[in-house]
N, C-alpha and C positions, 0 to 999 in steps of 0.2 A: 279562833277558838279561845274562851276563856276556863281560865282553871286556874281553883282554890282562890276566887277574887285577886287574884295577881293584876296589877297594871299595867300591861304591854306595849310594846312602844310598836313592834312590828310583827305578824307571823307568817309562815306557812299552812299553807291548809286553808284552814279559817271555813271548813263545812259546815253547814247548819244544817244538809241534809242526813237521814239515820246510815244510809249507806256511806263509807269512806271512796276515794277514788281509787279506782283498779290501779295495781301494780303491775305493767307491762314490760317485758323484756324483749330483747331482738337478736336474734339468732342468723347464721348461715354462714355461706362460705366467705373466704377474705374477698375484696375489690366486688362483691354484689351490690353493695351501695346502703351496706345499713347504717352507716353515721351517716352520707347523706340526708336520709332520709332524716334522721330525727333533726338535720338542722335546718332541713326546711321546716319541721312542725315549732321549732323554738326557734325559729330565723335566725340563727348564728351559721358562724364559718367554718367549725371547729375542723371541720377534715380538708382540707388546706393545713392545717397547723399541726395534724397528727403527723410525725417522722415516719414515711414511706407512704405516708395515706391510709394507713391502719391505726385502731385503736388500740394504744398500749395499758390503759386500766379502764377499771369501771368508771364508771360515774352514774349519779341521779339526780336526774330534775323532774319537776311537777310544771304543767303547761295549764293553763285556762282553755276551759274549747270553747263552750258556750254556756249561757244560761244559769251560771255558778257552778257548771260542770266543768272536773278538772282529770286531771290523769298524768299517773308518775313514772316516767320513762326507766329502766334501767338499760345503759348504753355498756356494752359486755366487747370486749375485742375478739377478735375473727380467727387469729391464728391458732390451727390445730392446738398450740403448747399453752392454752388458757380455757380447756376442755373442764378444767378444773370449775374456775369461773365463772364457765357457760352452763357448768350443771346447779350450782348453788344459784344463779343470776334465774336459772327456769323454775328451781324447787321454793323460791323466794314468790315469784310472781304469780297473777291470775292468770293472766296472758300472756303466750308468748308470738309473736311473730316471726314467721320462718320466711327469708328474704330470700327471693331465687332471683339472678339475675336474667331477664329475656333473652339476652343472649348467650347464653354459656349453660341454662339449666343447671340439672342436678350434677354438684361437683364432691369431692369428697367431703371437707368440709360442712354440707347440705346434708351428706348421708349423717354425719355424727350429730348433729343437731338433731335430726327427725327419732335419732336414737333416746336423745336427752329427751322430746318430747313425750314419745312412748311413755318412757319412766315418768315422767313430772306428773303431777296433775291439774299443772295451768292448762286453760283451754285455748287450742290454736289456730290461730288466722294465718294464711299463706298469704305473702304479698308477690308477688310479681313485680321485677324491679326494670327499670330501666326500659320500659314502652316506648320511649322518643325512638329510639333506635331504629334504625330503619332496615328492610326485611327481617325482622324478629316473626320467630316460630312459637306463639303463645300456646296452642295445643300441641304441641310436640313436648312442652315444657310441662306443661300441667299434668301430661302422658307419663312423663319421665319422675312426675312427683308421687303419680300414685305408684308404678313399678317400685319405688322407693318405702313405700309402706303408708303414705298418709293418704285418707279415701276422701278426698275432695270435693264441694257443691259440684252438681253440673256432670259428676262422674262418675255417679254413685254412691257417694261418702257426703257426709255434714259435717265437714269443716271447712270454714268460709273461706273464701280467695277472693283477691282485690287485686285488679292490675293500677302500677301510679307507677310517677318519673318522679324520682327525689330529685332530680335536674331542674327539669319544668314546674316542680309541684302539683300536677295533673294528679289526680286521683288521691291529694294527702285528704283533704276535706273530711271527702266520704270514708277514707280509713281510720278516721277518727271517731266518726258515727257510729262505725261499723263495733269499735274498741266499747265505745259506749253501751251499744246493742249487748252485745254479746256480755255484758259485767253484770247488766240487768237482766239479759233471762237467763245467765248462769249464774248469778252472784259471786261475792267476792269473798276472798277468808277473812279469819280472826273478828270475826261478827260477835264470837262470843263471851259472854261476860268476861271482863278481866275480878282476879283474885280480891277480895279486900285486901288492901292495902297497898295494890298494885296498879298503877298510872300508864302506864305503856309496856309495849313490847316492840324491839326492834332488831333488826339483823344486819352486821358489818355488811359491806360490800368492799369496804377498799379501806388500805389504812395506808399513810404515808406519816414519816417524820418532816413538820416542817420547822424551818431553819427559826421563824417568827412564833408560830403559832402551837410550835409543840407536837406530839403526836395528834395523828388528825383521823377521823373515821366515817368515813360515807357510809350512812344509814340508811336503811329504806322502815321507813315507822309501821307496821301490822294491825297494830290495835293501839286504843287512848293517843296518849300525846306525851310532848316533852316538855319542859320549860325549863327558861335558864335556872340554877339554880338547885332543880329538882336533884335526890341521888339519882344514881345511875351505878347500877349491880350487875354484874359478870363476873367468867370467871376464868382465868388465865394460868396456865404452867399449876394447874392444881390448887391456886389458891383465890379464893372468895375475896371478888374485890370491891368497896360501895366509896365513891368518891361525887362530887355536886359536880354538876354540869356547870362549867366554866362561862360556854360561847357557845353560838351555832353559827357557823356560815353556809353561802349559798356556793354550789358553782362556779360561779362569779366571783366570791370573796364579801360579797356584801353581810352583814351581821343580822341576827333577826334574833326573837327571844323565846318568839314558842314556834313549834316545829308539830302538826296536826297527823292524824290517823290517815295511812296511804299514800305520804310525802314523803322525801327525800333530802337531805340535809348532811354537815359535816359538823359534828361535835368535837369540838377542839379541846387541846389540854388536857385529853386523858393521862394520865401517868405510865400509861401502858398502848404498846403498840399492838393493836388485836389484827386475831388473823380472820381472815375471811370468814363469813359464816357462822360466828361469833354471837350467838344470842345475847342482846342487854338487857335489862329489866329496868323502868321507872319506877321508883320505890315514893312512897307519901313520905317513911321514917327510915332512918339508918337500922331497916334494922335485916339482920347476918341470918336469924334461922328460917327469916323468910323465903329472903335469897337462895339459899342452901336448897330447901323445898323445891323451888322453882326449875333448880339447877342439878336436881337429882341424876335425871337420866340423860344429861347431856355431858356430865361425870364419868359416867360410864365409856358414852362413846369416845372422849377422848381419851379413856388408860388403854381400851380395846387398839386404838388410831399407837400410842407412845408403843404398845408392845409391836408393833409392824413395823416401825419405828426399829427398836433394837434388834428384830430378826434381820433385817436388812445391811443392819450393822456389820450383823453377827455373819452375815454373808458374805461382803467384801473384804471380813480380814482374813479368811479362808487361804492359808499359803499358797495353791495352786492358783489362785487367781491373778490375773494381773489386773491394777488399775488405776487411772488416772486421777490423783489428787487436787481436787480446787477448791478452793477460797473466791463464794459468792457473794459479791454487795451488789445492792439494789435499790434505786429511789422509790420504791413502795414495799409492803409487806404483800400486797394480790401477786404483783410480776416477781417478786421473789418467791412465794409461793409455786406459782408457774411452773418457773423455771426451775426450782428443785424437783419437781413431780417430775419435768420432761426428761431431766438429767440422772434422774432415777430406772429411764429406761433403757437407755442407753445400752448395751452390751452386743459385744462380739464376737466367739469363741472364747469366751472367758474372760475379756477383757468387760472393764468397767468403770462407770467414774461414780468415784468416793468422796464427797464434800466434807473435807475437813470441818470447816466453818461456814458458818454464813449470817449478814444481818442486813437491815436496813441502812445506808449512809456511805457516806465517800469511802476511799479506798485509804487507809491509813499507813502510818510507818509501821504498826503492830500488825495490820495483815501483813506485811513482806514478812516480818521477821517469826510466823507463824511459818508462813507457806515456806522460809530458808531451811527452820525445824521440819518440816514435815514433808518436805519434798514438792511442792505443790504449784500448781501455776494461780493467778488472781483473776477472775475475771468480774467484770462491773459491768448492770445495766442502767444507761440513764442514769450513770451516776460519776462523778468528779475524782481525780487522785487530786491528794493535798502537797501542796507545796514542798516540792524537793523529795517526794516518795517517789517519781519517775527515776532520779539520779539513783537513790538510794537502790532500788529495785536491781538496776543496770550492775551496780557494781558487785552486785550481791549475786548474779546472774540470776534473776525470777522475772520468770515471764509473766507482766501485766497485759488484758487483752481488756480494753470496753466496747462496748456496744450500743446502738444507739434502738436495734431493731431484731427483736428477738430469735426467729429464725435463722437469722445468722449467727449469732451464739451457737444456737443448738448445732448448725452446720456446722461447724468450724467444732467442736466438740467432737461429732458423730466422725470427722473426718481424726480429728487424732486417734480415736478409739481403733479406727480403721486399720490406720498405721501403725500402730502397738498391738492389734492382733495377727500382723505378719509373722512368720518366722523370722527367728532372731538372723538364720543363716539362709543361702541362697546360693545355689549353683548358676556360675555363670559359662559359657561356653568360649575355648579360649584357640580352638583349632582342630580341625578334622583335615583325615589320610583316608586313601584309599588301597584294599590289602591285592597288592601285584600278585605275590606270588607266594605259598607256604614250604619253612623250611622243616625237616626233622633232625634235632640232636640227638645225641647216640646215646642221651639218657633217656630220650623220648619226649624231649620239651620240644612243645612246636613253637617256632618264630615265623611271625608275621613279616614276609616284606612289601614295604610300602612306602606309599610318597606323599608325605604333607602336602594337601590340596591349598589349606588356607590355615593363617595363624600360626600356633605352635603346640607343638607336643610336649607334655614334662612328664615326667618319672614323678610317681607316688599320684599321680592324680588319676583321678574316678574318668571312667571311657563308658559310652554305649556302643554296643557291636549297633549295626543298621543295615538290615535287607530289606529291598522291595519297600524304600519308606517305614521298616516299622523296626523295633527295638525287640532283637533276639534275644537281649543277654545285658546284662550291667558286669561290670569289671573295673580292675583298676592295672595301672600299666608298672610294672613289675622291674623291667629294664628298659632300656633305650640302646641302642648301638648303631654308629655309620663307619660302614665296612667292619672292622675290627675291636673297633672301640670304642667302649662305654661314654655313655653321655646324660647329663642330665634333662635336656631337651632339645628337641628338633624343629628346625623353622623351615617358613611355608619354600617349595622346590625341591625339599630334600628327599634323598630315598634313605630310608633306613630300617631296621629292624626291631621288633615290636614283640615284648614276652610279657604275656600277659599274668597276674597273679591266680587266674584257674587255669592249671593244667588240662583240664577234661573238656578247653573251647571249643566249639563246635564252628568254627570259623574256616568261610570259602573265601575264594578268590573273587576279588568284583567286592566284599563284603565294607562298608564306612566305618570307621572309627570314629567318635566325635569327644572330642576329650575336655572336661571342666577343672575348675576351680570353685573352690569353696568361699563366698565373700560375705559379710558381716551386715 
């Protein structure tokens, strides 16, 4: 692509045809095999090199297929806790593909996607994954996709299905035809005219800080184009921001200078780390009341987004509640995103976790001394403690926890929550008698005589009477005595006599005492 007679050394895109390439995204459940698949279509290894074999952010790249025909992958991870993700990665694209594995069909995962699809208005292709596989049930699967809500070729429904092996690459070919077909007789978006004065339009997918290259933002481009140089207008924490495109790289790292309509790229050197979803604007001139225009109604949705924001707030400082304070760092702003949404739902009988803080980048000596203030534990994804914050942490007693694999976060979370919504106190059971024989004193107090079965008996602790297996009565035991004298407990062999704090017990002979304590 050229624009504004610019001299380029290298681009993206680079269309001559009126249509741009479809934006495709790929959805389903974890371990179905959707980053396989896209690395058989751009022959990389990348899942071999994802931590667990899941993808932990987005990414985008644009492939060649044929004929000057191209198409821009968006690669979205799989785990329920980037639902967030998975719905901007579908409302971004034309297509989406819903990946079932042959062997495993519809999983949960499967169901939330087919949800995402509903809502979106990308149009969707069911892939069928993992055909190598030997006795796979392909109409049981396809059975189990439409019971799930999508009416499928073949079944009743037009929405197209493609069986392929991201292993073998069997059936990638034609699933790229298929991508092709389907962008043409449904056409793609943002066809239409952009604004005077307005060069592109593009949407965050991922932003990370890098250590070189500064804040960094995978884009997927909608309409026109980018080139180095051009501004670039958004709008962040409420303020209108127009700064020149610095750099663009690829996936790979490599540099390029214009970035075309329906491609994928990372623009580096923003001043600002944007979050997902993040519309930018390519501007011809710096200019502010453009922007502003542009950015009217996406203004709105985020003060609507901060006030949901403060009710939430305004929820967890609520005194009856209890909950769990942390201090979240993360090596991207998508999985930090994620992971605050997931940990937002967390709760259990009142219990809940409260994020102090949270940002992009290692784990600092100012998070412990945040989390000492505020009572809190630190937790990191994918991301680094600096030198001598481990020591510092330990002496200070704050618990650091990183992670390398999201779900486990959230687990280990979900499980403190657990623990913190137990009772603070607990009965434990410390000795049971069986009642021999009943006495009456001359004031009319009945005494129980009996013989510690097991354990021991004490004075002032809580007793269940027990008939026939079941709990007649709760009580508490009033005195103690063997033969004549007062005691404060009885151990297991002993006979002794037993005066309960209700006078009015309704206790036989043959009847079990089982007697507690109260522990923290």
């Amino acid at each position: 692509m050229v624009k504004g007679g610019k001299d380029t050394k290298q681009n993206i895109g680079g269309t001559t045809d009126c249509v741009r390439p479809p934006i495709v995204t790929i959805l389903g459940h974890v371990d179905h095999g959707k980053t396989t698949i896209l690395d058989k279509i751009r022959k990389s290894d990348v899942q071999r090199c994802e931590v667990g074999g899941m993808t932990q952010k987005v990414s985008v790249f644009t492939v060649d297929v044929s004929d000057g025909k191209k198409i821009t992958f968006i690669d979205t991870p799989g785990h329920e806790a980037f639902d967030l993700m998975r719905s901007r990665g579908g409302s971004i694209a034309d297509i989406v593909l819903l990946v079932v594995a042959a062997d495993a069909g519809v999983k949960p995962q499967t169901k939330e996607s087919i949800e995402i699809i509903k809502k979106s208005d990308a149009k969707p292709i069911v892939v069928i994954n993992k055909i190598d596989l030997p006795d796979v049930q392909i109409d049981k699967v396809k059975r189990e996709i439409v019971n799930s809500g999508l009416q499928i070729e073949g079944l009743g429904g037009h929405i197209p299905v493609i069986e392929v092996s991201g292993k073998t690459g069997k059936g990638i070919p034609e699933l790229l035809e298929l991508i092709l077909l389907v962008a043409e007789v449904e056409g793609v978006k943002g066809e239409e005219e952009l604004p005077e004065g307005v060069l592109g339009k593009a949407y965050v997918l991922e932003s990370v800080k890098d250590k070189f290259k500064g804040n960094t933002s995978s884009v997927a481009l909608v309409q026109g184009g980018i080139c180095q140089g051009d501004w670039l207008g958004y709008r962040v924490k409420g303020e209108f921001v127009l700064e020149k495109v610095k750099g663009m790289v690829t996936e790979e790292g490599g540099s390029f200078c214009v970035l075309d309509r329906g491609c994928g790229g990372k623009i580096i050197g923003l001043s600002h780390l944007l979050e997902l979803g993040t519309v930018v604007y390519v501007l011809k001139n710096r200019d502010e009341k453009l922007l502003k225009s542009l950015l009217s109604e996406k203004k709105k949705e985020d003060e609507e987004e901060v006030t949901l924001e403060e009710f939430f707030t305004i929820k967890q400082d609520k005194s009856e509640e209890k909950s769990l304070n942390v201090i979240v760092k993360s090596s991207s702003q998508g999985s930090l995103e994620a992971i605050l949404n997931s940990l937002s739902k967390i709760e259990e009988d009142g219990c809940s976790v409260n994020v102090v803080d949270s940002a992009v980048g290692s784990i600092t000596q100012k998070d412990v001394e945040l989390a000492e203030l505020s009572k809190s534990i630190v937790i990191g994804f994918e991301v680094g403690v600096e030198a001598g914050v481990f020591n510092y942490a330990k002496k200070q007693r704050i618990l650091i926890k990183t992670y390398d694999i999201i779900y486990k976060l959230i687990e280990e979370i979900e499980e403190a929550i657990s623990l913190m919504s137990l009772p603070s106190t607990a009965e434990e059971e410390i000795g049971n008698a069986t009642v021999k024989q009943l006495f009456t004193l001359s004031d009319g107090t009945t005494i129980l005589g009996s013989r510690v079965e097991e354990g021991v008996l004490k004075k002032d602790h809580k007793c269940d009477i027990v008939r026939d297996d079941e709990i007649i009565m709760e009580s508490k035991i009033k005195t103690l005595r063997i033969n004549k004298d007062t005691v404060t407990e009885v151990q297991k062999g002993f006979d002794c006599g037993i005066q309960l704090m209700d006078k009015d017990a309704k206790v036989k002979e043959g009847d079990e005492i089982y007697c507690y304590k109260v522990v923290k």
